[in-house]
ZAMARKE-753753 format. One record per residue (C-alpha): y, z, x. Coordinates in steps of 0.02 Angstrom, whole numbers, plus 50000, padded with zeros to 5 digits. Each point is the difference from the previous one (the first is absolute). Layout:
# ZAMARKE-753753
YZX...
***
This chain:
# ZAMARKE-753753
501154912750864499424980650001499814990249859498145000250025499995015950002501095004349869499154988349871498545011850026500845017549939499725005049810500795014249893499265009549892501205009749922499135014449895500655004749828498955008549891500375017250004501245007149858501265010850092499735018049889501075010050120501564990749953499675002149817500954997949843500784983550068498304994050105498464997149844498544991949983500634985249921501605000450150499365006050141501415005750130499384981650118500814992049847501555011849983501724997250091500225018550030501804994750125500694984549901499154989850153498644991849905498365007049985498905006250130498644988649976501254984050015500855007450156498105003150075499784979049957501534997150103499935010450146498444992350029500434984049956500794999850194498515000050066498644992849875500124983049933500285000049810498224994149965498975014950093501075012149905498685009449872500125014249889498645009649939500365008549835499355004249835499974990349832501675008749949500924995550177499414982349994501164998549842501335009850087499924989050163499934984349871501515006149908501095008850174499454988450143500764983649969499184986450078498565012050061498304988850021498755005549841498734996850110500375011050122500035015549898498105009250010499595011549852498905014949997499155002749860500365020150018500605011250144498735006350131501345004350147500324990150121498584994850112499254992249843501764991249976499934994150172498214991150012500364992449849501854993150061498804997250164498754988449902501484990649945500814996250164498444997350104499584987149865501454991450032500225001950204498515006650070501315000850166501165011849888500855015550091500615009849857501585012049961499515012549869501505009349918500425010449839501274993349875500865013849992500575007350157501784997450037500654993850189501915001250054499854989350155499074983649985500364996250137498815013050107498844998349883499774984350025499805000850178498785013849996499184990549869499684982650132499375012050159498895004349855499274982949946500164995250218498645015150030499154995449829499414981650069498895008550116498885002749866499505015550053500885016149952500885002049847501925006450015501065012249914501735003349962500535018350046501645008849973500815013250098500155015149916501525010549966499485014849898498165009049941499664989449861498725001449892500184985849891499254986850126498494997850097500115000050198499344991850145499605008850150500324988750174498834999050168500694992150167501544989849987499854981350024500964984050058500794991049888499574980149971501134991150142500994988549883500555016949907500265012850176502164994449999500935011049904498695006049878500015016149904498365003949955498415005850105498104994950011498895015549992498055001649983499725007949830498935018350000499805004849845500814997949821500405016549893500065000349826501555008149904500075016750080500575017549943501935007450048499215008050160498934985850071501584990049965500935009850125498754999950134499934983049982501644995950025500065014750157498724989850070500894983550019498464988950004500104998249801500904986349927500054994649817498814988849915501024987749893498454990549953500364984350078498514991650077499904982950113498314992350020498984984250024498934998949884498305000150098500505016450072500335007849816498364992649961499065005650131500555017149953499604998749827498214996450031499755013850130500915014449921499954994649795498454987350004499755003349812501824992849977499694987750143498554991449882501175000749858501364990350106498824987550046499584997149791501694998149972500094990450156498774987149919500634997549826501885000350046500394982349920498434998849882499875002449830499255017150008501235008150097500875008649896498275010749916499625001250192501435008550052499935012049821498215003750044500535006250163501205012449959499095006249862498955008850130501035000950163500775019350014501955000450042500255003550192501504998950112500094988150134500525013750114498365011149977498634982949971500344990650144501545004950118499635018750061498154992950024500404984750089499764996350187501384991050057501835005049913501655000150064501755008249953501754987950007501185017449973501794995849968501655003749882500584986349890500605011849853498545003449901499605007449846498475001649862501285004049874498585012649934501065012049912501705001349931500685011050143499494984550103501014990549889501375012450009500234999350223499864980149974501624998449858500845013950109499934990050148500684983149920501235008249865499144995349857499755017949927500114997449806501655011149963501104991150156499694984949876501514993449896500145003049823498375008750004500205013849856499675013350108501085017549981499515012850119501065018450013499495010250150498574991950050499024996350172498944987350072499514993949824499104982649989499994991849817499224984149953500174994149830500094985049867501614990649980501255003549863499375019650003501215014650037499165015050109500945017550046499595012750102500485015650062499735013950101498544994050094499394994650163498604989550093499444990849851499234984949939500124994849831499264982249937500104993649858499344985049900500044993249819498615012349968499695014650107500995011650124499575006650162500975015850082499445005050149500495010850158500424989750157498525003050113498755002149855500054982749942498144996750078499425009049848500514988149882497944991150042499465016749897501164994749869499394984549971498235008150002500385011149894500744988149849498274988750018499125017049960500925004549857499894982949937501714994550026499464982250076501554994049902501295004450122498804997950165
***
């Protein structure tokens, strides 16, 4: 990628969201982007420097809320201030994304841009990288948008998918020795039950969505005004008063009326022109504590093969504990469980059931338990 190219390609890295599947340890006020769940660093900082390979250190943005632009101040040494985008409240994210869109077209109005969650975790940076620059190289066409799609191993039914068309050839400067494809996409699914996992899968024209989208930002736009026009006019406000001293009441007027949507559903299963980049590079939402539980397995970080951990267990199998410092926990007798604990609360849970934990969380906000949300 040339420097004129490269000084082109933005980030915008989003981390709103607060995690509730890998509750106790992921809250409101430390959402698992800000949590080093492997002694690695945190998810959000690993994000910034993955993509810090590719994007120069000034087109780097985050778009958060009020509470993770004082967690970014206080985690991200060195991170630009300026460069972090607050939303007023959540609305999903194709709300997220024309605003972060606003931003970066106000600055570059040439921008091709990389949009990624915060809190997805990626074992080989490597490929992901390289998948991630055939991305930005059919991006600067300016017209399709581009997707990042993972081969899938097993019917889940955690993740959204992303059905393929004809097969395509890759961008010449990427053909040697790559390990990814170029499809046309056909259609995106939303999470699906157990048995429309497995057809999926039987198929083998269904890949994972891992929600990473590469764009210029005149094709994004275009798409916003002909599939959300009501958001389209709202981008164009913000647009205007980006740098004025009404912006902020602008941008709070607009999401007091704009309804939450995902990207996925506003613009990309409507949109005329989107490709598929499918390839491995080791990835993972992290959305749920049996996710959490394949990652440690795989890199021996499982919290009882830790030293001096406090951790007795008598006849017991496949048991995963995660708990504070300086605390002795014993168990016995049992098998395929998860048990995490924090200063205040405890979660037990059977391996496999851990998606769950999301009615948890709902649950405690009914009862009025905000405290330990």
């Amino acid at each position: 990628m040339s420097n004129g190219v490269s000084n082109h390609v933005y980030a915008l890295i989003m981390a709103g969201g607060i995690g509730k599947q890998l509750w106790p340890v992921s809250r409101k006020k430390m959402p698992k982007q800000f949590v080093d769940l492997f002694d690695e660093g945190t998810m959000i900082a690993k994000t910034v420097q993955r993509i810090s390979g590719t994007v120069i250190e000034e087109n780097i943005f985050i778009i958060t809320n009020e509470q993770g632009r004082k967690l970014i101040s206080a985690s991200l040494t060195g991170f630009r201030p300026e460069n972090i985008i607050v939303e007023p409240s959540s609305r999903n994210t194709a709300p997220c994304i024309a605003l972060g869109t606003a931003h970066i077209k106000k600055r570059d109005p040439d921008a091709v841009t990389i949009v990624l969650p915060s809190d997805h975790l990626v074992l080989d940076d490597q490929a992901f990288i390289q998948i991630v620059e055939a991305g930005i190289e059919i991006a600067s066409d300016k017209k399709g948008l581009v997707a990042i799609g993972i081969k899938a191993d097993r019917p889940e039914t955690e993740y959204g998918y992303i059905q393929v068309d004809e097969q395509l050839s890759i961008p010449m400067a990427f053909s040697a020795g790559c390990n990814f494809m170029l499809f046309r996409v056909k259609a995106f699914a939303e999470k699906p039950d157990f048995t429309t996992a497995l057809e999926f899968l039987e198929s083998k024209d269904f890949y994972w969505n891992s929600g990473v989208f590469i764009w210029h930002v005149e094709a994004i736009s275009r798409e916003f005004e002909r599939s959300m026009p009501d958001l389209y006019k709202d981008l164009l406000n913000i647009y205007d008063c980006l740098g004025s001293k009404n912006e902020k009441k602008v941008i709070e007027d607009v999401y007091s009326w704009i309804h939450p949507i995902s990207i996925d559903y506003g613009i990309m299963e409507k949109a005329d022109l989107v490709y598929v980049l499918t390839g491995e590079f080791g990835w993972t939402d992290l959305g749920s504590w049996d996710e959490v539980l394949k990652v440690a397995g795989r890199r021996s970080l499982i919290a009882d093969e830790q030293p001096d951990n406090r951790l007795v267990q008598i006849d017991c199998e496949n048991v995963f504990v995660r708990k504070p410092e300086g605390k002795v926990v014993c168990t016995i007798g049992i098998s395929d469980v998860i048990i995490i604990e924090t200063d205040d609360a405890l979660l037990i849970c059977k391996k496999e059931y851990s998606h769950r934990v999301g009615d948890v969380v709902d649950t405690l906000r009914r009862d009025g338990l905000e405290k330990y949300l």
